[in-house]
C-alpha beads as a LAMMPS data file, in Angstrom:
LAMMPS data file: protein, C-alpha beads

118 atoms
117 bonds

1 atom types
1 bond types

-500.0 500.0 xlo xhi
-500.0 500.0 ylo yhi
-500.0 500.0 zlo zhi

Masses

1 110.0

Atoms # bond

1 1 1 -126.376 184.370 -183.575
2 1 1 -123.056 182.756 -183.338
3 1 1 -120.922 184.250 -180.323
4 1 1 -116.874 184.216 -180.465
5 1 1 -117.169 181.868 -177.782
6 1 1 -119.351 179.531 -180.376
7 1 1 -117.244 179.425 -182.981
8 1 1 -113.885 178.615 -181.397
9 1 1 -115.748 175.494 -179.347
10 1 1 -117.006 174.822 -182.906
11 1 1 -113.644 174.646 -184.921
12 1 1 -111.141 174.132 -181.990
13 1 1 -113.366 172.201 -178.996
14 1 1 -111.794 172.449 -175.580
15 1 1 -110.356 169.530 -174.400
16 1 1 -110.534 168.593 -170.636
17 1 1 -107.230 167.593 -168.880
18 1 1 -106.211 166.388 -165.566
19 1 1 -102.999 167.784 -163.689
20 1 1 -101.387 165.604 -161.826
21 1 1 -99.084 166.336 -159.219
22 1 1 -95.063 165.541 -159.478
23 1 1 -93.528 164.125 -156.712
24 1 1 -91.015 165.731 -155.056
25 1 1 -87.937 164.986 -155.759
26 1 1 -86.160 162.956 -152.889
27 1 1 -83.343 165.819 -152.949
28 1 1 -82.277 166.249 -149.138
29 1 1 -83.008 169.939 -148.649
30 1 1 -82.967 172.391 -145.219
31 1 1 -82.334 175.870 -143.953
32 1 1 -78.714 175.296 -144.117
33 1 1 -78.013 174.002 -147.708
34 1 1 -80.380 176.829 -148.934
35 1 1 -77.883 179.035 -147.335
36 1 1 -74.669 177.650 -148.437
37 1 1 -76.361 177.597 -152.005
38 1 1 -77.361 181.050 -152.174
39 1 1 -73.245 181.721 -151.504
40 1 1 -71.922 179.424 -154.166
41 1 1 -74.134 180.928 -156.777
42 1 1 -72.684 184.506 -155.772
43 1 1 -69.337 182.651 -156.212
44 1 1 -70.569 181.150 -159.687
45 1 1 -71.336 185.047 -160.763
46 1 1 -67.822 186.310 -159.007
47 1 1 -65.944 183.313 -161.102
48 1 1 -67.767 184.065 -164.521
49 1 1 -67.599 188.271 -164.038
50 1 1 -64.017 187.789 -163.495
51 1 1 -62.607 184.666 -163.767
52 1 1 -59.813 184.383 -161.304
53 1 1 -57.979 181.838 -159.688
54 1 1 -59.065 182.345 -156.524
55 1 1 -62.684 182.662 -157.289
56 1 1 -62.735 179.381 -158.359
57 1 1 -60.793 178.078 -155.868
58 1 1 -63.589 179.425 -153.619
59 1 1 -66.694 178.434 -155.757
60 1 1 -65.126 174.433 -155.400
61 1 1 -64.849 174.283 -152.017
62 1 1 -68.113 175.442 -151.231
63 1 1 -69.483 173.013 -153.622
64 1 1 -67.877 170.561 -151.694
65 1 1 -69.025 171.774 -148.857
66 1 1 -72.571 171.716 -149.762
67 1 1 -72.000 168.127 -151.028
68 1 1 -70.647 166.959 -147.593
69 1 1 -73.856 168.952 -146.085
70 1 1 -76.795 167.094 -148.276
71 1 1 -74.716 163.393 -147.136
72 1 1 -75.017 164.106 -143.608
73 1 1 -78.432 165.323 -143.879
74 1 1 -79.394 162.412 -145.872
75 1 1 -77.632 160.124 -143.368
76 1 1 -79.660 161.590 -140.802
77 1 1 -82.939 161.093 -142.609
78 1 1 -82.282 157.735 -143.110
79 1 1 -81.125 156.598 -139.581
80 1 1 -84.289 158.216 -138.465
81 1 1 -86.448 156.278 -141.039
82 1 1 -84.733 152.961 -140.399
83 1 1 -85.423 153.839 -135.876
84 1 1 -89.655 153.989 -137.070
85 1 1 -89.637 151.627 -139.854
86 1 1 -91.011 148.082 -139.648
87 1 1 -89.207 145.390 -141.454
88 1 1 -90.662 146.116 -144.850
89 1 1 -89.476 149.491 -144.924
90 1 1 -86.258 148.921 -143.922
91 1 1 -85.917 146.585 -146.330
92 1 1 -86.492 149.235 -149.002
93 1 1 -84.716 152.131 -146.962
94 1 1 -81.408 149.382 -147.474
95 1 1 -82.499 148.838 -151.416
96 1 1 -82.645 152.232 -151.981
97 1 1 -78.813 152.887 -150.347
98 1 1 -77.176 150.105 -152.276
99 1 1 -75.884 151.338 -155.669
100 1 1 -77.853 149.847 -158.867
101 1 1 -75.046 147.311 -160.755
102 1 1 -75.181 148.381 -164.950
103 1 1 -76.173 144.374 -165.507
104 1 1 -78.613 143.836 -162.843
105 1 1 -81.519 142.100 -164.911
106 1 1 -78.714 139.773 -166.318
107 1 1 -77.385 138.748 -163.446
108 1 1 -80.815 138.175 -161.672
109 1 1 -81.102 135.298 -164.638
110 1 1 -78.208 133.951 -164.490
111 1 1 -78.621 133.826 -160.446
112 1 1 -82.013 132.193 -161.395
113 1 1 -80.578 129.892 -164.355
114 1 1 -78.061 128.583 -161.463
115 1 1 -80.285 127.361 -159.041
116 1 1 -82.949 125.822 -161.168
117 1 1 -80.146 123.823 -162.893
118 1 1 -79.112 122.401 -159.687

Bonds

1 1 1 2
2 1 2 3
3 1 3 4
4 1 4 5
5 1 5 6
6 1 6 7
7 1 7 8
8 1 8 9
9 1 9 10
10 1 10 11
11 1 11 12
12 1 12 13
13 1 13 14
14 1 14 15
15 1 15 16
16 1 16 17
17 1 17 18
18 1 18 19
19 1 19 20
20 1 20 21
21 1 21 22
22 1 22 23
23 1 23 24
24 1 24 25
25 1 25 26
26 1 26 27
27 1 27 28
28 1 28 29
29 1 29 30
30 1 30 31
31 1 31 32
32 1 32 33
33 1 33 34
34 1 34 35
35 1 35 36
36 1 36 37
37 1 37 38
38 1 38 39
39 1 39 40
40 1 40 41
41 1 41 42
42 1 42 43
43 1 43 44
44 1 44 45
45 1 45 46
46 1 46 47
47 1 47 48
48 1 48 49
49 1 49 50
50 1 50 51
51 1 51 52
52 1 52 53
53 1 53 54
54 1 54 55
55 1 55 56
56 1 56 57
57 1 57 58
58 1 58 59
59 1 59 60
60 1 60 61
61 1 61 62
62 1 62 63
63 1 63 64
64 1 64 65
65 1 65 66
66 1 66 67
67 1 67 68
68 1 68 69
69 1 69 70
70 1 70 71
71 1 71 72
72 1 72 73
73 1 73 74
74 1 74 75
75 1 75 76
76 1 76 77
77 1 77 78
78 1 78 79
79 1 79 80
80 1 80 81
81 1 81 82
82 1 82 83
83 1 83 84
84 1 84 85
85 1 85 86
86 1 86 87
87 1 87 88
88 1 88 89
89 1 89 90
90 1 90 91
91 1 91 92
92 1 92 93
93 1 93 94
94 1 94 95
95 1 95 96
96 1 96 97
97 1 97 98
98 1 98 99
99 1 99 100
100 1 100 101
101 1 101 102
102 1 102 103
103 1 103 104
104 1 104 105
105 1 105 106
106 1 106 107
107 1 107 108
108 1 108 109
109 1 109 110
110 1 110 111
111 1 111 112
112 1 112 113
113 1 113 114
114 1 114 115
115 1 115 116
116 1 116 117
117 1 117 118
């Protein structure tokens, strides 16, 4: 006798599939920020409910304010990364600070095309 069970393995077999885990985003988070957030989304529901000058006004400078927070938190990671890193890692903590140029890959062959013409 065929159970429910049966029949749905029979026409629609289960199919076994791994998780995996997402890294974390490297978003600079603490006590703090989670605060200052918390405020600028009652501002964002202030400046939508009733959409007044100074509600804005409000809701952009504590954006701001948050932005200034995450850079000096992030600076602060960083200097303590690069005071326990060994020459390797500082080497990427450095790569990862320097902004990405919109032609890199070009001018990495051009760089390349240079010096093995000379």
């Amino acid at each position: 006798m065929l159970t429910v069970s049966d029949c749905l393995e029979k026409f629609a077999p289960s199919v076994t599939r791994k998780s995996r885990l997402k890294k974390r985003g490297q978003f600079i988070y603490n006590k703090e920020i989670a605060e200052a957030k918390q405020v600028r989304r009652q501002l964002e529901r202030n400046c939508n409910k009733y959409r007044r000058e100074i509600d804005r006004q409000l809701l952009k400078a504590q954006r701001n304010r948050i932005r200034s927070m995450a850079k000096k938190h992030k600076a602060h990671r960083i200097s303590l990364k690069l005071e326990k890193s060994n020459p390797r890692q500082l080497f990427v903590v450095n790569q990862s600070c320097l902004p990405i140029p919109e032609n890199k890959r070009s001018g990495l062959h051009e760089c390349v095309a240079e010096h093995t013409a000379t």
